[in-house]
N, C-alpha and C positions, 0 to 999 in steps of 0.2 A: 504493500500500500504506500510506505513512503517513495516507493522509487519514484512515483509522479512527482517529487519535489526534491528528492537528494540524487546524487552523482552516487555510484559505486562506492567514493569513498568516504563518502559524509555516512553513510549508513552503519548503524550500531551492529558491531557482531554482537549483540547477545542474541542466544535464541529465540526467534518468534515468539512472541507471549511472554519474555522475561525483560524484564525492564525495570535498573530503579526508579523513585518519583525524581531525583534529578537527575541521572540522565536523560528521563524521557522532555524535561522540562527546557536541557540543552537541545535534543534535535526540535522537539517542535519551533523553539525560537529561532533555532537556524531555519526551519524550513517557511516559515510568516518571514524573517528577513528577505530569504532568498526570492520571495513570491510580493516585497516587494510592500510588506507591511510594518508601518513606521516602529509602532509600540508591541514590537515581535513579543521578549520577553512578557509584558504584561499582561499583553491578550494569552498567551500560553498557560499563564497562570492563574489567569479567571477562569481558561476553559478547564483546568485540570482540577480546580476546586471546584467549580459547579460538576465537575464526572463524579469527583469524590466526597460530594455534599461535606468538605470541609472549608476550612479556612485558611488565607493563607499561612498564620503561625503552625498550624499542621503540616502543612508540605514543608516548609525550615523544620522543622523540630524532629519529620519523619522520612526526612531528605533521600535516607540509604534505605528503607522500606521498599522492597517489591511490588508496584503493581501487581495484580492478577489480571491473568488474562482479558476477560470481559470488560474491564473499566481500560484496558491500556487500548484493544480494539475500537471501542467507546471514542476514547481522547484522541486516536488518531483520525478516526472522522470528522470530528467534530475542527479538527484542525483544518485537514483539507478544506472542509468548509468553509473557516476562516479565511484560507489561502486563496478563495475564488474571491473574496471581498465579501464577502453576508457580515454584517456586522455582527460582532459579539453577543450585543444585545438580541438578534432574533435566533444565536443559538442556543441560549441560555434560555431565553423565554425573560427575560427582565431585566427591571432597570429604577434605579432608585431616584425619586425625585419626593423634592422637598419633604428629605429623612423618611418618606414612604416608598415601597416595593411595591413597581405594578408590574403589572404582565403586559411583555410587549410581543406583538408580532408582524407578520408583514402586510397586515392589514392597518397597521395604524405606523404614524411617526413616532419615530423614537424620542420618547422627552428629554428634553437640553434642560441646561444649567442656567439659559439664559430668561428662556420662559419662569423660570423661576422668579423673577423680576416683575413680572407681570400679577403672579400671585401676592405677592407683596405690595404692589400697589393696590389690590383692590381689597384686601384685607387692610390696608392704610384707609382706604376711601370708604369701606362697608363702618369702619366706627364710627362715622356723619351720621348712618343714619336710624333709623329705628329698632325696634328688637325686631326677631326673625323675619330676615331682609331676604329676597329675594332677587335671586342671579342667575342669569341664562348665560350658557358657554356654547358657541357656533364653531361649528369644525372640531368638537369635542376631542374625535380618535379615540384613544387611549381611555380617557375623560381623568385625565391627569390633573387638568385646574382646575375643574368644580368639584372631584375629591378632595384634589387637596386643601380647596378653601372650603368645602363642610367637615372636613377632617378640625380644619382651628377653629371656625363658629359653627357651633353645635344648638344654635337656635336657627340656623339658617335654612333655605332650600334650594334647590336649582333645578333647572332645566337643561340638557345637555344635548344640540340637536347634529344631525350629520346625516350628510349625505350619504354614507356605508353603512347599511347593517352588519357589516362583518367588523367596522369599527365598533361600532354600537353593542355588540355582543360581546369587542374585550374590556368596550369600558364598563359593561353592567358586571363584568367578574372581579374588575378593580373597585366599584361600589361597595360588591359584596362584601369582598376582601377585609374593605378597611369600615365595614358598617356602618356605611352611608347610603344604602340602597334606596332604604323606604325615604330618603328627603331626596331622592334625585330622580325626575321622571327625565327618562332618553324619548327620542323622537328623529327619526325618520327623515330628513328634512335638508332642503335645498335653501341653505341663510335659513330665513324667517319662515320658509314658504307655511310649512307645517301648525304655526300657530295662526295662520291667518282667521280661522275658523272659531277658537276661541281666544284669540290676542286681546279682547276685550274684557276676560280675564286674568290675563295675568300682565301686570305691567311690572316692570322688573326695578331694582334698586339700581344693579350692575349688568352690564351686557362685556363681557369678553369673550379675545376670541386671537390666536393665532391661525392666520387665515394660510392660503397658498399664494405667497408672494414673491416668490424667485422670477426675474424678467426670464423671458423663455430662450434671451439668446446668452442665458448667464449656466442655463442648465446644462448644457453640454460639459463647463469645468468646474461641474460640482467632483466633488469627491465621489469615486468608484462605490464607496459604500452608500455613500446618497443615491447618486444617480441608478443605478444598477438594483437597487433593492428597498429601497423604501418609495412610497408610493405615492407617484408622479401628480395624481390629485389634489396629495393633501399640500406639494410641494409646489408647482407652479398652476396657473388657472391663462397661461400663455399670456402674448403680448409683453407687457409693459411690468405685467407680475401685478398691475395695483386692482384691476377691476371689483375684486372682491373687497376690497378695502372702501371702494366707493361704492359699492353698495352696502356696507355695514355703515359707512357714514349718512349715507342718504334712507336706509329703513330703519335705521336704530331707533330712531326718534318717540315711529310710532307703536314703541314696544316698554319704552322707560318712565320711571316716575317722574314727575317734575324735577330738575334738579339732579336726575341721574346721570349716570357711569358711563361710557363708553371705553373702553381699554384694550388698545391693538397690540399686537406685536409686529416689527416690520422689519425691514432688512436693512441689510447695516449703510446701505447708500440710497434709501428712502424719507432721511428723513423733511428733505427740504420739499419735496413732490406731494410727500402725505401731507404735510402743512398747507400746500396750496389748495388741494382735496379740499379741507376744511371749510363747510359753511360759519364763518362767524355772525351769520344772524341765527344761528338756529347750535351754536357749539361755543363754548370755553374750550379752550385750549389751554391745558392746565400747566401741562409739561413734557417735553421727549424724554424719559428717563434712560442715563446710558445704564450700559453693563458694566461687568467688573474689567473688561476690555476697552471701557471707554466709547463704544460703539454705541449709538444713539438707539434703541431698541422698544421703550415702548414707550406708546403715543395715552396719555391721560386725557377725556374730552369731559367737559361736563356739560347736560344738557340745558339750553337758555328757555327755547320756544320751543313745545312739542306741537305736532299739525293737531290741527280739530279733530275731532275723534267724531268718525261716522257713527 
């Protein structure tokens, strides 16, 4: 199995199925470098502790320990896999965001570090306003925001809408997961389209939303693991990458309480474009909040004038 990534002599003489946890931890690393993968060593040792549902002070501690057959066959799949570019995260099945473990796959984006930002802004914004507030989150996936801000207001409730049910299906196992289900109705839904029906219902305190905003001529030198495997819907909506942004600016309105939330996420060379986006008769424009990289990332709106209400 290694020979598709080592040379005759890179190859371990120990006998098939014998291998210790550092040796095996040495060829996998060479074989992710040679193939071309930046964080060889680390990814090697994520995979070989999610094989051996340990940690990594276990593989140090248990370094000269023999694998067994079945978990070293195990690890070198799951390597290869690595070696075509699938991300870590869709071999593992997870991914930790905001100190929570949700289950990811290839039907949803993998949650960044940078979204995280976006959480904290509206958990910043939700203490304005009344007790058990109401939040709706567009382009859910995962439903990694609206857990994890009912995960810290626990009077709170949400809406999580998406166009995939195959997203929608991993975000209701992350609901489950972290026992936020029964506050969080999912829904089916193209933006808004899905509450039109009872929108007169529910008007929302916060509306977030990391949308698909990569311009479409930016997509080609995304990274191999982006491009190649995570899913092109959630990641661009073509053209210019903003469409979807102008229409959460232009239908939010008729979704929020007086005075409500808007809260984008957007790309790192969006942020003077979203700004012109911006209705200032009808939006506060609170602030572009950068990242811990400095990169201007998420857009705070707050609402002035909402349209009359049929």
């Amino acid at each position: 199995m290694w020979g598709v990534l080592y040379s005759t002599t890179e190859m371990s003489e120990q006998p098939h199925g014998s291998m210790k946890i550092a040796e095996a931890l040495t060829e996998a690393s060479a074989a992710l470098r040679a193939a071309g993968i930046r964080e060889a060593r680390l990814d090697a040792r994520a995979l070989l502790s999610h094989t051996l549902a340990r940690d990594h002070a276990f593989l140090v501690a248990h370094s000269e320990d023999e694998l067994e057959p079945h978990a070293l066959a195990l690890f070198r799949e799951r390597i290869l896999r690595r070696a075509t570019g699938e991300p870590v995260q869709y071999i593992t099945g997870r991914q930790e965001f905001y100190g929570l473990d949700f289950e990811v796959t290839p039907a949803v984006l993998i949650p960044r570090p940078e979204t995280e930002l976006l959480v904290e802004v509206a958990l910043k914004l939700l203490r304005e306003t009344e007790a058990a507030p109401l939040v709706c989150d567009v382009g859910t996936g995962s439903g990694c925001i609206p857990v994890a801000l009912l995960h810290e207001r626990r009077d709170a409730r949400a809406f999580g809408l998406d166009i995939s049910p195959a997203a929608l299906a991993v975000a209701a196992r992350n609901a489950a997961r972290h026992a936020v289900a029964e506050r969080l109705t999912l829904l089916v839904s193209d933006c808004f389209d899905a509450l039109d029906a009872s929108a007169r219902a529910h008007t929302f305190n916060v509306i977030t939303s990391n949308p698909p905003y990569i311009n479409e001529n930016d997509f080609a030198h995304l990274q191999r693991e982006v491009r190649e495997h995570e899913p092109r819907l959630a990641l661009t909506p073509g053209g210019d990458g903003l469409s979807v942004i102008r229409r959460l600016c232009a239908e939010a309105p008729r979704f929020l309480k007086p005075g409500g939330h808007l809260i984008l996420e957007i790309g790192y060379d969006q942020h003077e474009a979203v700004a012109s986006i911006v209705d200032r008769n009808v939006w506060t424009l609170l602030d572009i909040h950068r990242d811990l990289q400095a990169i201007p990332r998420i857009v705070s709106l707050r609402l002035l004038r909402a349209p009359a209400r049929e």
